[in-house]
N, C-alpha and C positions, 0 to 999 in steps of 0.2 A: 504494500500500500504506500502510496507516495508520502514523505514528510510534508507538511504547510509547511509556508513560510514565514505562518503568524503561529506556529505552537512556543507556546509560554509568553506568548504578549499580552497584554492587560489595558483593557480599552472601558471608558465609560459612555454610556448610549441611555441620553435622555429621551422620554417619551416612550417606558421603554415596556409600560404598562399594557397594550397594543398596538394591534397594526403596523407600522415601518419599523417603528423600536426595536416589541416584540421578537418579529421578525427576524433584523438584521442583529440581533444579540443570539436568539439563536444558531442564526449561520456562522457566527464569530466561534462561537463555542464550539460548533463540527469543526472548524480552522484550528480547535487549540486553545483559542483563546479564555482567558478569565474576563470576567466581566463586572463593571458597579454598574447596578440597575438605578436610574432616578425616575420618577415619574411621581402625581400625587396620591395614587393609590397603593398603598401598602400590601395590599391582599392580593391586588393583580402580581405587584411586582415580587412575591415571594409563590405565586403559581409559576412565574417565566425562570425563577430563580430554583425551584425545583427541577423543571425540565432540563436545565442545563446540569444542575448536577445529576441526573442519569447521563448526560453526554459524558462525565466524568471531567467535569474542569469546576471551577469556584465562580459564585455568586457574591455579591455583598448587594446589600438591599439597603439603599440609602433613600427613604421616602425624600419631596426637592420639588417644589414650587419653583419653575425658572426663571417665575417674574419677578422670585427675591434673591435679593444678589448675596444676602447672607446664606440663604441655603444651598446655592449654589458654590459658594466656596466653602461650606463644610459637606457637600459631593466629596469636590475635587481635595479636601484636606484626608475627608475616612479611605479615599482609595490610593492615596501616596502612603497613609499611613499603613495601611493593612497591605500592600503589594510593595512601597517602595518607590515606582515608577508610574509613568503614565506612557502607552504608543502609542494609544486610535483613542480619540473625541468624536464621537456622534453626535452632532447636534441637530439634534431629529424633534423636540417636544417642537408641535405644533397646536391653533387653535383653525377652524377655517369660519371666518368673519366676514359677511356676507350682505352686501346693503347695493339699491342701484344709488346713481350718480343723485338724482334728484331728494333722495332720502336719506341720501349720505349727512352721517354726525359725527363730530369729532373724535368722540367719546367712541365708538363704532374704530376708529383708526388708531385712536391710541391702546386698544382692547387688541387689535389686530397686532399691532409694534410689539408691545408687551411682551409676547406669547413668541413670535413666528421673527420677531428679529433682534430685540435687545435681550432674549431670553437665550439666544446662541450667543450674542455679544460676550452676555455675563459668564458663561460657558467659559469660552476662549479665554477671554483674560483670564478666569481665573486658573486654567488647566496653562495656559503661556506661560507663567516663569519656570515651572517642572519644566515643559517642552525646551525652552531655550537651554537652560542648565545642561542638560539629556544633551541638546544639538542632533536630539531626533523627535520624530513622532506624526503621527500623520492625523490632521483635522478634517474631520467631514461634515459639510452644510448639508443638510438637506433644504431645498429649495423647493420649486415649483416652477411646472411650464411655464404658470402663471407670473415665474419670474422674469420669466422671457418673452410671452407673448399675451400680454393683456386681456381677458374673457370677462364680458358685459355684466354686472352685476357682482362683481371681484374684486371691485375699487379697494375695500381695507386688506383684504388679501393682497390681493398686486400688489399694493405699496410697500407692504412687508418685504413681501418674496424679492422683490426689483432690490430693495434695500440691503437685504442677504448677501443677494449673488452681486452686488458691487462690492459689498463687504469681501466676498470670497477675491472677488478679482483683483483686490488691494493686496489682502492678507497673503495671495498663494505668490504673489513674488516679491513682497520683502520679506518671507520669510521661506525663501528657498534655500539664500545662503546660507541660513542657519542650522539646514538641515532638516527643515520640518516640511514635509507635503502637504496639498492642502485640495481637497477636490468637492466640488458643487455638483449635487444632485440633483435635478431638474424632473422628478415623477410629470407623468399625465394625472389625472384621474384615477384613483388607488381605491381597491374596495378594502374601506376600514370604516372603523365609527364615528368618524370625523365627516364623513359624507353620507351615512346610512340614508338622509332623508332625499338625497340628489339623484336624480334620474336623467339618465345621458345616454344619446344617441350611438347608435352599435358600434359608428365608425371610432367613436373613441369611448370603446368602452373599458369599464375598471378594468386596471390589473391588479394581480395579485399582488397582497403584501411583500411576499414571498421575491416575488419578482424584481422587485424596489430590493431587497437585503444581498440578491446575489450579485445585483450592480454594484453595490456599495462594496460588497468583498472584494469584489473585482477592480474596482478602481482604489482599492488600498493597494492590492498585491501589486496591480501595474502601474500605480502613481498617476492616475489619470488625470489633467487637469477638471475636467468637465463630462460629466454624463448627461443625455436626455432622452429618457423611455417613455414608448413605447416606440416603435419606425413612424407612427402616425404624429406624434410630438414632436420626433427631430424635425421632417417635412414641415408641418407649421411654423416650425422657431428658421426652419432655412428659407421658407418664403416667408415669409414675415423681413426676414433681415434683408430680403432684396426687392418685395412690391409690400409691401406694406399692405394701398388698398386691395391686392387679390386677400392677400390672408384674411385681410377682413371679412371678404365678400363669401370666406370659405368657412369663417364664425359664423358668419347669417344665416346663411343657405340650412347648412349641415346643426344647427344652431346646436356650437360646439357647449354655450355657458351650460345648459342642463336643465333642466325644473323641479322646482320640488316634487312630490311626490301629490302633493292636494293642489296643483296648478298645470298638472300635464295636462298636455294638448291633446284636440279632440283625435 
């Protein structure tokens, strides 16, 4: 059986209670990997913390609000403490924040920021002086298409997401020469509990969490700058970057944003 290249690395993966989290902590663990769990459920995060201990590797279950910056640096202090080290940051906890333009409130953007972009922020910094010291380790954004291509009723989302992935864009080359990786995950539409109420059209229809965790593995092992799933997402973010209004006219048509589930169309 082949060695990983991540067996005995120790990575912490917020969000990590379901779905993307979940997920790519468990595929860390078939890699080898230990894992600190954060999320704000305790009971989720000590079910996901079980399964990996049948994979045969270590858990630490650090319950972690990520909109507080104190609990976020005592994450990142229990798993230096109990491991030593830090390799791989997930920063996966998300909220999905959902208003159109005309009924957009501020309060609605700062709720979205919170969660999906100074909630990675507070992450980073506080896992950055281990990483620098180290002069290794590898940080991963979880993002959204919607960091890339804007979808109609997404406004305090998008602003997050767009906000992330410039973050990432800064962060992944001044901090190459130190040794630290850095890659932005760009999901489509994900079936997790973050969207249960959203109903969307075949052509982009959910993937798997599952799906979203083996990218992420994968652009740790290969140092990817940038991932975006599914082939129908890359298409949109690469016509989007070169006609702008076709992508649009491909959100309209195909009416990429989704509907609730009490607003579907006849």
């Amino acid at each position: 059986m082949k060695r990983s290249k991540l067996l005995g690395k120790v990575a912490i993966v917020t969000g990590a209670s379901s779905g993307i989290g979940r997920a790519t902590a468990l595929a860390l663990a078939r890699e080898g990997v230990d894992v600190a769990l954060a999320a704000r459920t305790e009971s989720a995060l000590r079910q996901v913390a079980g399964e990996i201990g049948t994979l045969g590797r270590e858990a630490l279950v650090v319950p972690a609000d990520v909109t507080c910056r104190s609990e976020v640096d005592d994450l990142v202090a229990a798993t230096v403490a109990r491991w030593g080290h830090i390799d791989i940051l997930v920063a996966n906890a998300g909220a999905y924040v959902r208003s159109s333009i005309v009924d957009l409130t501020v309060e609605e953007v700062e709720r979205s920021m919170a969660v999906n972009f100074y909630g990675a922020l507070y992450t980073v910094l506080a896992a950055q002086p281990t990483l620098l010291v180290q002069g290794s380790g590898h940080i991963v954004l979880v993002s959204s298409v919607d960091g890339k291509k804007g979808l109609p009723l997404d406004a305090p989302y998008v602003a997050a997401k767009f906000a992330l992935a410039g973050y990432g864009e800064v962060l992944r080359q001044e901090l190459r020469d130190e040794g630290i990786a850095v890659s932005t995950i760009f999901p489509g539409r994900v079936d997790t509990p973050l969207i249960d109420d959203l109903e969307v059209p075949r052509v982009s229809g959910k993937i798997p969490p599952q799906a979203v965790a083996r990218a992420i593995v994968d652009a740790i092992l290969h140092k990817t700058p940038e991932v975006v799933i599914p082939f129908q997402a890359r298409l949109l973010c690469l016509v989007n970057a070169v006609v702008p209004r076709l992508a649009d006219w491909f959100v309209r048509v195909f009416c990429l944003q989704g509907w609730e589930r009490e607003n579907a169309p006849d």
